[in-house]
Structure formats: structure tokens, C-alpha cells
C-alpha positions in Angstrom: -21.8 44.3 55.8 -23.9 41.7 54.0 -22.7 38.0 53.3 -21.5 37.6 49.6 -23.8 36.6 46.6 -25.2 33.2 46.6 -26.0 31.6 43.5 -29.5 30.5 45.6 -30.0 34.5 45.6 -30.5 34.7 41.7 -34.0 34.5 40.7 -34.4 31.3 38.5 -37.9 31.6 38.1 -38.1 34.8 36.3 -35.1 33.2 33.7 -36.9 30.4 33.4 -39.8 32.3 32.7 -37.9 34.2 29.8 -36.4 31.0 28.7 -39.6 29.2 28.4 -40.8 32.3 26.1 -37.8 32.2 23.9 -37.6 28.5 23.6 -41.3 28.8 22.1 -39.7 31.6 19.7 -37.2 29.0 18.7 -39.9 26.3 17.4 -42.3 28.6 15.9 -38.6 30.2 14.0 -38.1 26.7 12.8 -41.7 26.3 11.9 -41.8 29.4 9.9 -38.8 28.9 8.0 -39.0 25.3 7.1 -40.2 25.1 3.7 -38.4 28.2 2.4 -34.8 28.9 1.7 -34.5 30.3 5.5 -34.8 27.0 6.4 -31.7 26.2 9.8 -32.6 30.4 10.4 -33.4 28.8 14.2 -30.0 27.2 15.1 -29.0 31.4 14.9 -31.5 32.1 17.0 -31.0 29.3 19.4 -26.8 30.3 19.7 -28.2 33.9 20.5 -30.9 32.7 23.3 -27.5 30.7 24.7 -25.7 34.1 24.5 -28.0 35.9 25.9 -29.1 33.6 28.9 -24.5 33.8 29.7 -25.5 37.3 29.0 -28.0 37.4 31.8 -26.0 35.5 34.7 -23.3 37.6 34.6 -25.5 40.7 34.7 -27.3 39.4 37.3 -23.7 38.8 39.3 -23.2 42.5 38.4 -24.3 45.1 41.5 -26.6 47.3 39.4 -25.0 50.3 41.2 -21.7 50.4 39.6 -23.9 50.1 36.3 -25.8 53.2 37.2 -23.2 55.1 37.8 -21.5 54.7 34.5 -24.9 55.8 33.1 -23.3 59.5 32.0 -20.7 58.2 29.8 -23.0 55.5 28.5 -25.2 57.6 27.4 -22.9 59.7 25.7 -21.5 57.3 24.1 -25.1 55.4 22.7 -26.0 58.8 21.4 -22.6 59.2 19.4 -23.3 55.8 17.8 -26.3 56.5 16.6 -25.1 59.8 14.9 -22.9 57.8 13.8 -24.7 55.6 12.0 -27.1 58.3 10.6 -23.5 60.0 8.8 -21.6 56.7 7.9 -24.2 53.6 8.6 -24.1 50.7 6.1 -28.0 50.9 4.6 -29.4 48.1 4.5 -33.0 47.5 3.4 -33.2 51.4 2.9 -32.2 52.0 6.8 -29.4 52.3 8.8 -30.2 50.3 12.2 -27.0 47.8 11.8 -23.4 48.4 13.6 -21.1 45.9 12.0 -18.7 43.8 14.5 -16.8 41.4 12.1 -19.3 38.7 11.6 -22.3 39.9 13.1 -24.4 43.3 13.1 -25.8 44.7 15.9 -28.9 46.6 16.2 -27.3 50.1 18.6 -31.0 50.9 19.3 -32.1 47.8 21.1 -28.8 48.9 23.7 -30.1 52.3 23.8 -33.3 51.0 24.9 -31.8 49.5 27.9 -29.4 52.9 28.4 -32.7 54.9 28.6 -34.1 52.7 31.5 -30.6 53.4 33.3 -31.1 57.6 32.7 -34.6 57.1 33.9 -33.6 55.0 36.7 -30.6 57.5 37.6 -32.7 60.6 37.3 -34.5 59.4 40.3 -32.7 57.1 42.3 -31.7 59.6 45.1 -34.5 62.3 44.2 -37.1 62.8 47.1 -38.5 65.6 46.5 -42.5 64.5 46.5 -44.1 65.2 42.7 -42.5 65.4 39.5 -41.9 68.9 38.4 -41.9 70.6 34.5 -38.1 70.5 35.4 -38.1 67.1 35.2 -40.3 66.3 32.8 -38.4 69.1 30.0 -35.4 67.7 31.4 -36.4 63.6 30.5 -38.1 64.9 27.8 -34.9 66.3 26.2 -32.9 63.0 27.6 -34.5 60.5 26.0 -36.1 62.6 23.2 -32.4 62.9 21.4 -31.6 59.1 21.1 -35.3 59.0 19.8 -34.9 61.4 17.4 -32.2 59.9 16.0 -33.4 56.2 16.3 -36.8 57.7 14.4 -34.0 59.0 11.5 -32.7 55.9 10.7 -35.5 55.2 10.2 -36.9 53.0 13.3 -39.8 54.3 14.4 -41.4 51.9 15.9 -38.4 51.6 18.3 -38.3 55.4 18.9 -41.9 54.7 20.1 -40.5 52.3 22.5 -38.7 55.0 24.8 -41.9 56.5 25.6 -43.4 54.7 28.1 -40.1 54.1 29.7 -40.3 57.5 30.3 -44.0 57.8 31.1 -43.5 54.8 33.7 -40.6 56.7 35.7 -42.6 59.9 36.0 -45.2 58.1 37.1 -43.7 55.5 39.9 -41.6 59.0 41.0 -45.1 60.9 41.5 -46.5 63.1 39.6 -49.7 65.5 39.4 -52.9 65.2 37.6 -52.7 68.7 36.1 -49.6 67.7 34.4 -51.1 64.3 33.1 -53.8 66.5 32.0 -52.0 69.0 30.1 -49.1 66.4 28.5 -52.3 64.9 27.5 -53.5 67.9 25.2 -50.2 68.4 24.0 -49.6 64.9 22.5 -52.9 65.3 21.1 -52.1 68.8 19.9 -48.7 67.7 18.2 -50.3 65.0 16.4 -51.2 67.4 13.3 -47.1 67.9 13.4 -46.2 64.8 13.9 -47.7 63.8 10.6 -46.1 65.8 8.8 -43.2 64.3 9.7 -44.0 61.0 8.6 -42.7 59.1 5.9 -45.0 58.0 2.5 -44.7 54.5 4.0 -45.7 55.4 7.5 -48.9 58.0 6.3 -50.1 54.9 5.0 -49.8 52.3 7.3 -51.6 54.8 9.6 -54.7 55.6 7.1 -54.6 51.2 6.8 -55.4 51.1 10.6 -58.0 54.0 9.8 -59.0 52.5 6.4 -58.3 48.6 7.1 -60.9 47.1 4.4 -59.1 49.5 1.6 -56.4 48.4 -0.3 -56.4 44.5 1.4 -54.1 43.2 -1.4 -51.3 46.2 -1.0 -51.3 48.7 2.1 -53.5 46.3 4.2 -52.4 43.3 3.1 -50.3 42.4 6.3 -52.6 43.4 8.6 -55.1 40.9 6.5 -53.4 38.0 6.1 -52.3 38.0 9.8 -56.0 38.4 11.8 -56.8 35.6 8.5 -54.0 33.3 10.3 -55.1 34.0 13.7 -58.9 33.4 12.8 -58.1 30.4 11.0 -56.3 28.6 13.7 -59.5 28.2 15.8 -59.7 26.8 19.2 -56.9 24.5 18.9 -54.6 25.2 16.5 -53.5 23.7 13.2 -50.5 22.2 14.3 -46.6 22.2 14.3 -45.6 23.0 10.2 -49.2 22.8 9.1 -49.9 26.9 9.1 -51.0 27.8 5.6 -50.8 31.3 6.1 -46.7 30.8 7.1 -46.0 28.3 5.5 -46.9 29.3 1.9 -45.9 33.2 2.8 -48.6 35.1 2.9 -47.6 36.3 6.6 -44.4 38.6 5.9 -41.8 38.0 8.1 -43.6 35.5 9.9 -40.3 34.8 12.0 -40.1 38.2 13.2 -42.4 40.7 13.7 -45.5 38.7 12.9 -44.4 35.6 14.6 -48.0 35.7 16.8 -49.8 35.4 14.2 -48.0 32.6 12.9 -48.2 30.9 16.5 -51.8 31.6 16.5 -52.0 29.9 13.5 -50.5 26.8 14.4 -51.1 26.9 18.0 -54.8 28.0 18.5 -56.3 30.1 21.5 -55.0 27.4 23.7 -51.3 28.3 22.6 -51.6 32.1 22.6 -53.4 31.8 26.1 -50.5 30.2 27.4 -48.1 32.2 25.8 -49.6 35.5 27.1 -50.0 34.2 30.6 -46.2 33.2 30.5 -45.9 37.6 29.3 -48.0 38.0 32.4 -46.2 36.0 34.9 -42.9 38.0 34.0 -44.2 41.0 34.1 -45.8 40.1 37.8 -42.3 39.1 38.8 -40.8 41.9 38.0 -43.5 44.3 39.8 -42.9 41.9 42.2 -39.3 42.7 42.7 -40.1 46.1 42.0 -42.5 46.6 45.5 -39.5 44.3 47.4 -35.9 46.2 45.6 -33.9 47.4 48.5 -33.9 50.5 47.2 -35.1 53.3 44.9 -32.6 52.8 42.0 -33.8 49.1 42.1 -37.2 49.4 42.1 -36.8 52.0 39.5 -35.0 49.7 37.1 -37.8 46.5 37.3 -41.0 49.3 36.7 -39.1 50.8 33.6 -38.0 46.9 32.3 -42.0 46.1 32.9 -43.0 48.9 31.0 -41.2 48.6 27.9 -41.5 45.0 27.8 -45.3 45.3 28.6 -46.0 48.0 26.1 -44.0 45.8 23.2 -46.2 42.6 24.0 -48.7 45.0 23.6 -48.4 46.8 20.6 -47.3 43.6 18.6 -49.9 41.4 19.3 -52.8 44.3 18.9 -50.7 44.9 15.5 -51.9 41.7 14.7 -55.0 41.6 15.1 -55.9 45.5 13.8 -55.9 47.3 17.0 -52.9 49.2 16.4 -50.8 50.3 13.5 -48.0 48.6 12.0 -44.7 50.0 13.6 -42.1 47.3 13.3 -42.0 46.4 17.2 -40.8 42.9 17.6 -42.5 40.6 20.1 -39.8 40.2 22.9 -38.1 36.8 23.4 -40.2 35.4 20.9 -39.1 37.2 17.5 -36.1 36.2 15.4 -32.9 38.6 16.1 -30.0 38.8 18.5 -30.6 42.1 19.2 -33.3 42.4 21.0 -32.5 38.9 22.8 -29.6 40.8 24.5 -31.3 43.7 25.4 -34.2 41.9 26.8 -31.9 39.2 28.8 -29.4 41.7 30.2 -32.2 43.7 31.2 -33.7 40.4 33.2 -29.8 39.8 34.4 -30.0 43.6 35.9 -33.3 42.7 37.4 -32.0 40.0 38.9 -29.2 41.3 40.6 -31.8 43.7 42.2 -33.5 41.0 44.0 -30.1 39.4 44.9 -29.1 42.3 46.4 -32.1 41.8 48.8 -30.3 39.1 50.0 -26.2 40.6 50.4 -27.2 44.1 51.5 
């Protein structure tokens, strides 16, 4: 029997490492808001980073087991809410993403994010069989393609997006063949045709502004412009704290949220995103870190699929920025304005955690 949980056993570095992330969020949130009527939008966001960091420990006291094995019913439950929402949501801005709890809303997809990485995590825990099989992968597919679905209704599909390479990382840390890479491969490709159909007017044409980015710069492109114009323009080191033109006179839209790179690029320099993205890559490393030292399957399972998603939403927001990608709507992670995602990022971290304290009980 191991001894009991030390608070020595929790892993301080990698909160600090999220809190050093978030606290940056917080002072480009005040910078971005200060001469417009958002203005105090940051004192939210620094109540939620305190929420979420309580959030965290007590995740991190949590054994990640007991979590796992409510993962059924969890599910269950995620993917009721979010038909829920589809039949009697509240619409707001023309979607329905928001749960209301008396004085505060509550993104449901953000949790479902964190419930797919625990069905992923499950599905393999105690499997040892030694390559993935089109069982499996029909089986994931139809696990986490549900929730995404519905997520992609609402619509969210820049979220929806987000489940994939949760998905993709489980498959592949669990083992499986090139022939199958191969062929998922030339389906994806395949169902692209489809999947365009599917799109909404808005969402054909952010795609053909990634195709077509010098068309249109003052309407469909004009995001994508004014935010590699702010990065550009901040040079080597930055214009400084509340002097970033782009932000400041609102030619970045929602530079507190989803473009809050570019705004910190702006403002900040290369020096400042350097430092950021290196703070993205030391959290990662930790958690692959933890990952190669869990004490067991379901643990390491956990930290590869937290990496992933967080890895592929640094990512995709920053290359949104600067015209690599399309624009989808995927926050940065600790850095962007909403409680939402704060929560589902830190509890992740907190469940992270308690895998490498376990190292230390078990």
C-alpha cells in the first residue's frame, strides 16, 4: 500500500507554467480592452484564472481512476446537453454554445473536450492487444464523432475540429498500422468534396479567404489582414504595453479572444511571442514528460491526449494568424479571454497532475 498524497507530490512546475501563460492572457486582456467600453473585461478573467487554478488543485488531489471510471455516464450525459442545447439553447450571436447557470454561461463543449480525452483514455487503458484494429477505430470514430456532430450544429466548428487529434493521438500512442494511416489518409481526403457541402456560407468563405487571401482584404479577408499587419508591425521588439494601433483602435476583431496573438505580437515583438511559445513548449514537454513516467497506461494515456489537443490549438491559432490556416474560432489556451476554456484547460492540468502524484502514493 503506498503512503498518502503529499502536497510535495503535486507538480508545481507545470501550474506554474500554465499560470505564467494565463497571467500574460490577463495583461494583454487589459491592454486590449482599455480604451474601449470593455474596459475592467480582465478582472473577469483574472476571478476565472483564480477559479480555475482551485479548479486544478483539487483535481490534481483527485485519483484519476475514479474519474475514469465514471467516464460512461459522463459521456452520456455531455452528449444529452448538447442536444439539448441544439432543441432549447438560448441563441446568442446566431449560435447556441451557452448553458446558463444563474449568473454565468457556460460553454458545454469545452467540458466535452475534456470528456472525450477520458473515452479515449478509457478505451485503452486496459487494452493490450498490440495494433489498433478498424474495430477500434469505427468504434472511436462513432464515440467522439456524435458529440462532434452536434458541437459542429451549434454551430462550433472550430471546436468540433478540436476532437480530432485527441482521437488521432490515442490511436496512435495505442499502436497502429501504416496501411491504416494510409487509407484514413485517402478517405479524409476523399470526404473533403462532402464535407464542403456541408459548410455554412460563412465558413465556404473563410476557406476560399485562406485560398484567395489578397481578395476581398476589406471584407472576407479583412481579419486575416489586419492581424499578420499587427504582427509585422510590432518588429523585433514590440510597441509596447497599450501602444498597439491595430488593438487599440479595433482593427483586430476580438483582439481579447481569439486573436489575442496578434495583439501580443503587436505590442510585445518577436521577443514576446518567443517567449510565450517556448512557455507552450515547456508545458507540452512536461506533460510528455509525465506521460513516458505515468504509472500506468490510463495515465499516460490522459497526459498524450491533454498534449495533443492543447498542442494542436496553439497551433492552429497562431498559424490563423499569420495565414497558414483558416479561420475556425479556436481560442489560444490560457491566454484567450473566457472561463470556459480556462476550466477545461486547468482541470485537465489538475488531472495531469494527479497522474504524476500517483507516481509517488502507488
Amino acid at each position: 500500500m503506498g503512503r498518502p498524497l503529499r502536497t510535495s507530490d503535486i507538480d508545481w512546475f507545470l501550474l506554474g507554467l500554465a499560470l505564467a501563460i494565463a497571467a500574460i492572457g490577463v495583461v494583454e486582456i487589459y491592454s486590449a480592452t482599455l480604451h474601449s467600453p470593455l474596459a475592467g473585461l480582465y478582472k473577469k478573467q483574472i476571478y476565472w484564472v483564480i477559479l480555475s487554478c482551485g479548479l486544478a488543485l483539487v483535481a490534481s488531489r483527485l485519483d484519476y481512476h475514479m474519474i475514469l471510471e465514471q467516464t460512461p455516464w459522463l459521456y452520456g450525459v455531455s452528449v444529452l446537453m448538447l442536444a439539448g442545447l441544439l432543441a432549447a439553447g438560448h441563441r446568442i450571436a446566431g449560435t447556441r454554445r451557452w448553458l446558463q447557470l444563474g449568473f454565468m454561461s457556460f460553454q458545454v463543449s469545452e467540458i466535452v473536450k475534456l470528456i472525450i480525452i477520458l473515452v479515449v483514455t478509457a478505451y485503452f487503458a486496459d487494452r493490450r492487444t498490440k495494433a489498433v484494429t478498424w474495430g477500434d477505430l469505427v468504434k472511436l470514430g462513432i464515440l467522439a464523432g456524435i458529440p462532434a456532430a452536434l458541437v459542429a450544429l451549434e454551430p462550433d466548428l472550430g471546436t468540433a475540429l478540436t476532437f480530432i487529434p485527441i482521437v488521432a493521438a490515442g490511436i496512435l500512442f495505442a499502436g497502429i498500422r501504416w496501411q491504416h494511416v494510409a487509407l484514413l489518409c485517402l478517405m479524409g481526403i476523399l470526404a473533403l468534396p462532402v464535407g464542403y457541402h456541408f459548410l455554412r456560407p460563412y465558413q465556404r468563405e473563410r476557406l476560399m479567404t485562406f485560398i484567395h487571401p489578397t481578395q476581398n482584404t476589406q471584407t472576407s479577408s479583412y481579419q486575416v489582414t489586419q492581424t499578420k499587419i499587427a504582427i509585422g508591425s510590432g518588429g523585433f521588439w514590440g510597441k509596447g504595453l497599450g501602444n498597439g494601433m491595430q488593438s487599440r483602435l479595433g482593427f483586430i476583431p476580438v483582439a481579447r479572444a481569439d486573436s489575442i496573438f496578434a495583439a501580443f505580437a503587436e505590442e510585445q515583438g518577436f521577443v514576446g511571442t518567443v517567449l510565450v511559445l517556448l512557455l507552450y513548449f515547456a508545458l507540452l514537454l512536461r506533460l510528455l514528460d509525465g506521460a513516458q513516467t505515468a504509472p500506468d497506461r490510463a495515465g499516460a494515456f490522459l497526459m498524450i491526449c491533454l498534449a495533443a489537443v492543447l498542442f494542436f490549438q496553439v497551433v492552429i491559432n497562431t498559424g490563423m494568424m499569420i495565414g497558414v490556416f483558416p479561420i475556425t474560432g479556436i481560442p489560444l489556451p490560457l491566454m484567450s479571454q473566457g472561463g470556459s476554456s480556462l476550466l477545461f484547460t486547468f482541470f485537465g492540468l489538475g488531472l495531469a497532475m494527479s497522474v504524476k502524484a500517483r507516481r509517488y502514493v502507488n
